[in-house]
C-alpha positions as CSV (number, residue, x, y, z in Angstrom):
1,X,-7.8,-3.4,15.8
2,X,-6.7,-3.8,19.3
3,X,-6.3,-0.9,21.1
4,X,-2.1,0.3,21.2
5,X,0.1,0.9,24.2
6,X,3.4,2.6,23.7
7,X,5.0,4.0,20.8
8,X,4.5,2.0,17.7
9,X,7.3,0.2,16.3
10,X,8.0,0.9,12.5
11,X,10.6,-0.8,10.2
12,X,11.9,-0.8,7.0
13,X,12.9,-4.2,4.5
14,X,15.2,-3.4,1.9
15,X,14.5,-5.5,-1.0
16,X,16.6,-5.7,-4.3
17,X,15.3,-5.7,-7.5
18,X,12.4,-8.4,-7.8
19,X,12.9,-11.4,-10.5
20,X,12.8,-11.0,-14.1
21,X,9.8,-12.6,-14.3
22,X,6.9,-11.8,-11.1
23,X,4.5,-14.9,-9.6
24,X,4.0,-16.1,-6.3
25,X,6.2,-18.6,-6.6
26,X,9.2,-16.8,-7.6
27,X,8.6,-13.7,-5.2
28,X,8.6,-16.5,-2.4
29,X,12.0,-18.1,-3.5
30,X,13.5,-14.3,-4.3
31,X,12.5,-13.0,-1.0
32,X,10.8,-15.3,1.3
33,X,13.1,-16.6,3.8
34,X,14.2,-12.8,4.1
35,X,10.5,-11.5,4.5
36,X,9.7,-14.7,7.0
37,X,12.4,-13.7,9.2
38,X,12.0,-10.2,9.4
39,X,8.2,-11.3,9.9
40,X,8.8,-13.2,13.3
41,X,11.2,-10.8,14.6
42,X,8.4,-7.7,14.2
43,X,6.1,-10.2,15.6
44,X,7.7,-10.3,18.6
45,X,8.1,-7.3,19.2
46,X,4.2,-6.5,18.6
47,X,3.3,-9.0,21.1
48,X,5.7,-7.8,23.6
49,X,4.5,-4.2,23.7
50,X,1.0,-4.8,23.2
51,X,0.9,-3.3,19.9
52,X,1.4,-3.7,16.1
53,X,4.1,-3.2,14.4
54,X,4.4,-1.2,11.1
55,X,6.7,-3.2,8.3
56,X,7.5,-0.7,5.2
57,X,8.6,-3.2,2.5
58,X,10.5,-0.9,0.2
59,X,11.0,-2.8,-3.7
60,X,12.7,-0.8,-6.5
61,X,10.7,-0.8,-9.8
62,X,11.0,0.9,-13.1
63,X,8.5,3.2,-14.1
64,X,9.3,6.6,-16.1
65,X,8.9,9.4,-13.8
66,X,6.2,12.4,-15.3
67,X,5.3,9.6,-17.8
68,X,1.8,10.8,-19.3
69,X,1.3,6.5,-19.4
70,X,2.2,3.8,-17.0
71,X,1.9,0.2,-16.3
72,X,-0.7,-0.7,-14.6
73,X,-0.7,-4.4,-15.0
74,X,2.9,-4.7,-13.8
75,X,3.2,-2.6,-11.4
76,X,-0.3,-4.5,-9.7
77,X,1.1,-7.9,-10.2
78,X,4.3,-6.8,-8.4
79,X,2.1,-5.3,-5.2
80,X,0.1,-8.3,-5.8
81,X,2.1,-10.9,-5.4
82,X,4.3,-9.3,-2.4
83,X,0.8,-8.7,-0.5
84,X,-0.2,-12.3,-1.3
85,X,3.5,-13.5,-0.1
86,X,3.4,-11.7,3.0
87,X,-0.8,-12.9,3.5
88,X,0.6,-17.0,3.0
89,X,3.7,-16.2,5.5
90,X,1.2,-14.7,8.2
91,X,-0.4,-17.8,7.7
92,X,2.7,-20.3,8.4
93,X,4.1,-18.4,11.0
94,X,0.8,-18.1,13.1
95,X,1.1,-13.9,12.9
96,X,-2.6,-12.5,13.4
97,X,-4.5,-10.1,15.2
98,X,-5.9,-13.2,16.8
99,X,-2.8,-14.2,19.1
100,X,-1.9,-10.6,19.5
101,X,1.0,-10.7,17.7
102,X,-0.2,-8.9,13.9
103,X,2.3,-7.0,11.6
104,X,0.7,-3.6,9.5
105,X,2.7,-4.3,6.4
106,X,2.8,-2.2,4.0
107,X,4.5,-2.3,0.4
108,X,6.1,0.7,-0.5
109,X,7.7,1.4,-4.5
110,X,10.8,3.4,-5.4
111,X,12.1,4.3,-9.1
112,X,15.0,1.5,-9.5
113,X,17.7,3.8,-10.5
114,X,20.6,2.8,-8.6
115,X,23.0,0.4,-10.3
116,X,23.8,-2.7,-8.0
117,X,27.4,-2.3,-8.1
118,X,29.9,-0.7,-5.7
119,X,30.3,2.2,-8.3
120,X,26.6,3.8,-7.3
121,X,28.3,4.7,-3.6
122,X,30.6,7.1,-5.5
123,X,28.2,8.5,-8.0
124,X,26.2,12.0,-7.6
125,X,22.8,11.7,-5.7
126,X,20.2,11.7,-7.8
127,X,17.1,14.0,-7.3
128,X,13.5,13.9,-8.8
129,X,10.0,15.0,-8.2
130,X,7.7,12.0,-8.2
131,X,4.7,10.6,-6.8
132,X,4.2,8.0,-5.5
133,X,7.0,6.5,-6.3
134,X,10.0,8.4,-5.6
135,X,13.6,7.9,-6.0
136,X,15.6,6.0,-3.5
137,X,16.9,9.2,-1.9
138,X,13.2,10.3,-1.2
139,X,12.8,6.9,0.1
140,X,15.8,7.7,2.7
141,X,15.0,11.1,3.4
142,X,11.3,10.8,3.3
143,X,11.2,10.9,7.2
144,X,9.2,8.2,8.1
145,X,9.8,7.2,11.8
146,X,11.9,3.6,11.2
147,X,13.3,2.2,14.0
148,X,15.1,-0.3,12.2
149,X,16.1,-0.9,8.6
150,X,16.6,-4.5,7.8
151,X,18.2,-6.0,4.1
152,X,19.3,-9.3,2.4
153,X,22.5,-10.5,3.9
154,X,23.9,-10.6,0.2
155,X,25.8,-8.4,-2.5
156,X,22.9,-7.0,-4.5
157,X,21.2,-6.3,-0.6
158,X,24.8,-5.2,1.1
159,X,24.5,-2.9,-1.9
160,X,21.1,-1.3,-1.6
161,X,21.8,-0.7,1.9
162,X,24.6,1.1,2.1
163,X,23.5,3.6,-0.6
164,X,20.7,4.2,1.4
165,X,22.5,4.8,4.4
166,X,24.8,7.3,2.8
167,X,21.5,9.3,1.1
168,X,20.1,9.5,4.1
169,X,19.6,13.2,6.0
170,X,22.3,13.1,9.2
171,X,19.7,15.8,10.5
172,X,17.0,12.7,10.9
173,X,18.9,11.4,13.7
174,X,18.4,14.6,15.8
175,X,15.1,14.0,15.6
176,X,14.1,10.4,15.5
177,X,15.3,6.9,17.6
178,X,18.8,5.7,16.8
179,X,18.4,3.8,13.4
180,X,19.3,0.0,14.3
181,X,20.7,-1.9,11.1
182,X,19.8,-5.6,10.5
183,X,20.9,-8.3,7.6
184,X,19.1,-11.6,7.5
185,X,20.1,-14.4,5.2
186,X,18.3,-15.0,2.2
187,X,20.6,-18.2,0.6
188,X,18.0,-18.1,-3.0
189,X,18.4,-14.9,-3.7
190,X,20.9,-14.6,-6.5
191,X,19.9,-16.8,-8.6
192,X,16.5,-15.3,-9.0
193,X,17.1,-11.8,-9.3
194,X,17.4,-9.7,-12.2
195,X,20.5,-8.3,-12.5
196,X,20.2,-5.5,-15.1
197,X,17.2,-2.9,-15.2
198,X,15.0,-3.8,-17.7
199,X,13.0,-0.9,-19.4
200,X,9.5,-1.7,-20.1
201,X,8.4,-1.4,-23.5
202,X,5.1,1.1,-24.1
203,X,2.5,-2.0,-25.5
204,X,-1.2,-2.4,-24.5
205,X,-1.1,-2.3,-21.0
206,X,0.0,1.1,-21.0
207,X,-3.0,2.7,-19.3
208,X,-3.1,6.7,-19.1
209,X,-3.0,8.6,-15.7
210,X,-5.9,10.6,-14.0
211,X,-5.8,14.2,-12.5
212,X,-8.7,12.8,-10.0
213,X,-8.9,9.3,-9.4
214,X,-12.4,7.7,-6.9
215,X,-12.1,4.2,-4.8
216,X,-14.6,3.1,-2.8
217,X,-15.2,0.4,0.0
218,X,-15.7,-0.6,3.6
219,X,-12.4,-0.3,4.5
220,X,-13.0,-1.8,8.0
221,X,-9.8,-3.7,9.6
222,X,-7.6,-2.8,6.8
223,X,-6.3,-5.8,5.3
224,X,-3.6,-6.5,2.3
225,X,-6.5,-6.7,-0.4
226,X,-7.8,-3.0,0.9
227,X,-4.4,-2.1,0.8
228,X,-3.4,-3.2,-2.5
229,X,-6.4,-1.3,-3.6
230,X,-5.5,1.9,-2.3
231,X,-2.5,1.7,-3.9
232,X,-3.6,1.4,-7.1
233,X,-5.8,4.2,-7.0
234,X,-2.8,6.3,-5.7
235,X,-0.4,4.8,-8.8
236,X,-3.7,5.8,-11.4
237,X,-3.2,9.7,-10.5
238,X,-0.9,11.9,-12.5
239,X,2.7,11.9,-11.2
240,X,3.6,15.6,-9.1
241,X,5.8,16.5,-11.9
242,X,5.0,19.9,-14.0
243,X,1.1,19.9,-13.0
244,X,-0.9,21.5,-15.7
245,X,-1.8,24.9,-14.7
246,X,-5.0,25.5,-12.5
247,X,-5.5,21.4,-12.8
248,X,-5.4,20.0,-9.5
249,X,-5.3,16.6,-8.5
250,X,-7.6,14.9,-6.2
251,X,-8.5,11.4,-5.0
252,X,-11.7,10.4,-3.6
253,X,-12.4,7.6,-1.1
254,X,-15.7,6.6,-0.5
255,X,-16.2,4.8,3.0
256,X,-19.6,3.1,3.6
257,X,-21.2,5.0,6.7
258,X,-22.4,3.0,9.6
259,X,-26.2,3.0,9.1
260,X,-25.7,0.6,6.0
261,X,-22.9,-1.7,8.3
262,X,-25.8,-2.7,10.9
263,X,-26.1,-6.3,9.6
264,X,-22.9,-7.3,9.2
265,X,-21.7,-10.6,10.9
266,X,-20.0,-9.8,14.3
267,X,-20.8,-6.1,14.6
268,X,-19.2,-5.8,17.7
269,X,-16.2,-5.4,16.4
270,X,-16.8,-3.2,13.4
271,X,-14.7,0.0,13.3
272,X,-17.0,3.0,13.1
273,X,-16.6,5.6,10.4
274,X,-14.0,7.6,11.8
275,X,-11.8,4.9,12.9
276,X,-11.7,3.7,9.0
277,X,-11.3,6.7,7.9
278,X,-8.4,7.5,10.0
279,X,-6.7,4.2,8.4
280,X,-6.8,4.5,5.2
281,X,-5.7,8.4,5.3
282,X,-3.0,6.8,7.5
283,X,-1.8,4.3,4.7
284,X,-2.7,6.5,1.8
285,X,-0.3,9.4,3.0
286,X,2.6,6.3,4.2
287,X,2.0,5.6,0.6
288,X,2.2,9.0,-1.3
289,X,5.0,9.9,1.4
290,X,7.6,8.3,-0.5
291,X,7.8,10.6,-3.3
292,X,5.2,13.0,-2.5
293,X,6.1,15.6,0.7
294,X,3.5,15.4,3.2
295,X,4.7,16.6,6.8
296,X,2.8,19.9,5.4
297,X,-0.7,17.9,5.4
298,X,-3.7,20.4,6.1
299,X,-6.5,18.1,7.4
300,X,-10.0,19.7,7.6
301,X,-13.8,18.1,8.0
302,X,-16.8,19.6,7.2
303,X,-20.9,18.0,6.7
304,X,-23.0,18.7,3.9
305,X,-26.0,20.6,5.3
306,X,-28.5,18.1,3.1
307,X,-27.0,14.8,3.7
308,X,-24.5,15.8,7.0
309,X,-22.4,13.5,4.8
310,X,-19.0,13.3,7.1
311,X,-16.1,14.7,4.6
312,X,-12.6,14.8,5.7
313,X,-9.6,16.9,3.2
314,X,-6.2,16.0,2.8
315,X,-4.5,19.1,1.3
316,X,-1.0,17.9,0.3
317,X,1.9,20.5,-0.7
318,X,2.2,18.9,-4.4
319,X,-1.4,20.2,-5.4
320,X,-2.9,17.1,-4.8
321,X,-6.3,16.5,-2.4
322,X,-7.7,13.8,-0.9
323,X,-11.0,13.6,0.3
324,X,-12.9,10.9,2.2
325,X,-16.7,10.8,2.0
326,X,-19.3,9.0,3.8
327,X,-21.3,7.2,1.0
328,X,-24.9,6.1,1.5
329,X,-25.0,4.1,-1.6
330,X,-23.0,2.2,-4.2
331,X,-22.1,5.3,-6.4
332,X,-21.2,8.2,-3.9
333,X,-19.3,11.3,-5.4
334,X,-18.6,9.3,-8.9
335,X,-22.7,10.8,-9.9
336,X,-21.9,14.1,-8.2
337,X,-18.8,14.9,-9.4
338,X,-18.1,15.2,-13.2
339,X,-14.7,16.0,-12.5
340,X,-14.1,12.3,-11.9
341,X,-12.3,10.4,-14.1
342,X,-11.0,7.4,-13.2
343,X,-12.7,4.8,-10.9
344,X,-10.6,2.0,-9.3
345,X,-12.5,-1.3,-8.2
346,X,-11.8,-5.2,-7.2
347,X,-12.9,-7.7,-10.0
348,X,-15.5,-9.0,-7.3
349,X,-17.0,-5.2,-7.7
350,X,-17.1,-4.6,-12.2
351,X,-20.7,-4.5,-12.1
352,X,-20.7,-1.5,-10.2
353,X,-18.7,0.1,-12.0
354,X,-20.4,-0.2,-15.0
355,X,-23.7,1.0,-13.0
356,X,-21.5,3.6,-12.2
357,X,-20.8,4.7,-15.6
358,X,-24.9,4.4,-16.8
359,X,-26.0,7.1,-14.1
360,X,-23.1,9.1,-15.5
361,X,-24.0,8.6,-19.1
362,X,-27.9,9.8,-18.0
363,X,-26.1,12.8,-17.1
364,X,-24.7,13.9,-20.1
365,X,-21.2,13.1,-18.5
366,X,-18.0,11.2,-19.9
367,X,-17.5,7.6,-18.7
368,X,-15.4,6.9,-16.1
369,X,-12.0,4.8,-17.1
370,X,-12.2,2.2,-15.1
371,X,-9.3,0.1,-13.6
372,X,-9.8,-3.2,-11.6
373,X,-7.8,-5.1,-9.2
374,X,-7.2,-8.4,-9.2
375,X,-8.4,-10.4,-6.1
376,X,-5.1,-11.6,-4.0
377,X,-4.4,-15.6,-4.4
378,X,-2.5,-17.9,-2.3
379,X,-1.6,-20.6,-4.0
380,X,-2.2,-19.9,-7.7
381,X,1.5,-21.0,-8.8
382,X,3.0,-22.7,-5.5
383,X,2.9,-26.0,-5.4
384,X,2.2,-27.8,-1.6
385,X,0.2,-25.3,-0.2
386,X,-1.7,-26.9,2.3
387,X,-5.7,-26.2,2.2
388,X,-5.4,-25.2,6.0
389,X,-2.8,-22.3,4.8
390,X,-5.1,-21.1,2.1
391,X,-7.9,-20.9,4.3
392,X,-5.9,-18.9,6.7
393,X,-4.5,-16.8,4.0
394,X,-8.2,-16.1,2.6
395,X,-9.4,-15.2,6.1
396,X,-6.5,-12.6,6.0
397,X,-8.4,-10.5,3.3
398,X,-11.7,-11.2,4.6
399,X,-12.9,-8.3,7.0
400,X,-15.6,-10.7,8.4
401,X,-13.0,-13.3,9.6
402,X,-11.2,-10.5,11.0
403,X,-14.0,-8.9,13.5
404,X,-14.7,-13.5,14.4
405,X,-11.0,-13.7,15.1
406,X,-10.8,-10.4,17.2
407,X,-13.7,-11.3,18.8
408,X,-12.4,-15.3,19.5
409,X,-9.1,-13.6,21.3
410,X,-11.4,-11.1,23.6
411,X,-13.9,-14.0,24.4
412,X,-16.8,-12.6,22.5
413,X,-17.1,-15.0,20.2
414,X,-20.4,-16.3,19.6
């Protein structure tokens, strides 16, 4: 992306609890006027300082912490649907790299364990060891830069906020910007959210967790659809609570090296290895961050003497590692390391993983469990979406319209 002047501006949306029942169309009557606003306003700011702004969208859900199980479909329809929301509202509110005015959102999850009622000011805070969703104390202690928190200008948001404000560390205003406070008007909210926690029932799509999880992409301009990605690999791994002994946890990113990006449309504008690297790690840890401590963070590189293979380590505090690896090829580390066990790919991408799984087999190793993402939609469920919005929205996702747009506001366009 462009190149950043200044500090960067990071903020934090408070949502309440989504709707009972998750689509597109009622995420955008729940929360859209709120998100559209908030939107506009970062905007703004982005173009006025030359930069981009980050957006944390924080949304309670229910999943059991230490849970040997979780749900996968859920919890990917919820990411889903808010990445899709926020992709459409880009769209209608002209909010692109292309006018210098782009937003880095990013969806973040907490455990919804708070009651929306004034009672849950007055009850104990509630601690747990979690990753990577934590609790909405981790969420307000976490220590994340913000700026400005923003929330619903309603009872359940009202709510939400103030408990947040009351678990958060006094000791983070020593050390971080004045936190500025913002409500914006959201008049469809009540009647779409759920008002009572619903506890999931353990059925089919109950999918187990992984003690070392591999993705694998391009990764270049991160977009919502990388994003929702990488969060799915991050929700496959075993939670941080009570590892097994001696079993540590690991995620591996694979991210195509240069030498295979040399035809791709609009080169120019390609991010080299290090550059992608350096964002995914960046949303990967703003990810894990929430219930996962990672101001301890031991970053290292090293090349593989036969392949100089460029490697970067994450070594977190909650025994978890993250490595990045240049791949030369579609399978990268899932042939060359048995101890992976889980592989997380976009439906557009099942072939390889069953490739993937057939040099394994010729090994003598287990099959990979494999977990695929759904490709984000624009206008599956909303009626009236014009066809110049979903083309905008598609070109959102689409790395290749992202280097032609970058390169239409520097004049390089061909």
């Amino acid at each position: 992306m462009a190149p950043e002047i200044g500090p960067q501006p990071s903020w934090l949306l408070l949502l309440p609890r989504p709707p009972r029942k998750v689509t597109l169309g009622s995420i955008r009557k729940a929360y859209g006027p709120t998100i559209s606003q908030v939107l506009r306003k970062a905007a703004d700011i982005s173009l006025s300082l030359s930069t981009i702004t980050i957006l944390d969208i924080a949304v309670p859900c229910y999943e059991a912490v230490g849970s040997k199980s979780f749900h996968y479909s859920k919890l990917q329809n919820l990411l889903g649907q808010l990445y899709s929301l926020t992709c459409l509202l880009c769209a209608e509110n002209s909010i692109d790299i292309q006018y210098g005015n782009d937003v880095d959102v990013r969806v973040l999850l907490f455990e919804d364990l708070y009651a929306e009622s004034p009672s849950a000011l007055e009850g104990p805070v509630y601690v747990s060891s979690s990753g990577p969703i934590g609790n909405l104390q981790q969420l307000a202690c976490c220590g994340k830069p913000w700026q400005r928190v923003c929330s619903v200008d309603a009872d359940e948001g009202e709510i939400l906020l103030q408990l947040f404000l009351r678990l958060r560390n006094p000791s983070l205003d020593n050390v971080q910007p004045e936190l500025v406070v913002e409500r914006f008007a959201n008049e469809r909210l009540s009647p779409e959210i759920s008002s009572v926690t619903e506890t999931p029932t353990h059925n089919q799509e109950s999918r187990a967790h992984h003690a070392s999880v591999a993705v694998g992409g391009t990764f270049d301009h991160l977009h919502n659809g990388h994003k929702l990605l990488l969060s799915m690999t991050a929700l496959t791994l075993n939670p941080a609570v009570q590892p097994e002994a001696g079993r540590k946890r690991a995620i591996t990113v694979g991210i195509t090296g240069d030498k295979l990006l040399e035809n791709k449309k609009f080169r120019e504008h390609l991010q080299d290895w290090h550059q992608r690297q350096a964002a995914v790690q960046a949303f990967l840890l703003a990810f894990l961050g929430v219930g996962t401590p990672v101001e301890q963070v031991i970053s290292h590189s090293e090349a593989e003497n036969e392949t100089q293979q460029r490697t970067i380590l994450n070594s977190l505090p909650s025994d978890l590692t993250i490595k990045y690896a240049e791949i030369f090829d579609a399978f990268g580390p899932t042939i060359t390391d048995e101890s992976i066990s889980a592989l997380v790919l976009s439906g557009e991408t099942r072939a390889g993983g069953k490739a993937v799984n057939e040099r394994r087999a010729e090994n003598g190793w287990p099959a990979l469990d494999i977990f695929e993402v759904d490709v984000l939609n624009s206008s599956a469920d909303i009626a009236g979406t014009s066809k110049q919005e979903s083309e905008s929205f598609e070109n959102k996702i689409s790395s290749t319209e992202i280097r032609r747009r970058l390169g239409k506001r520097l004049g390089t366009e061909d």
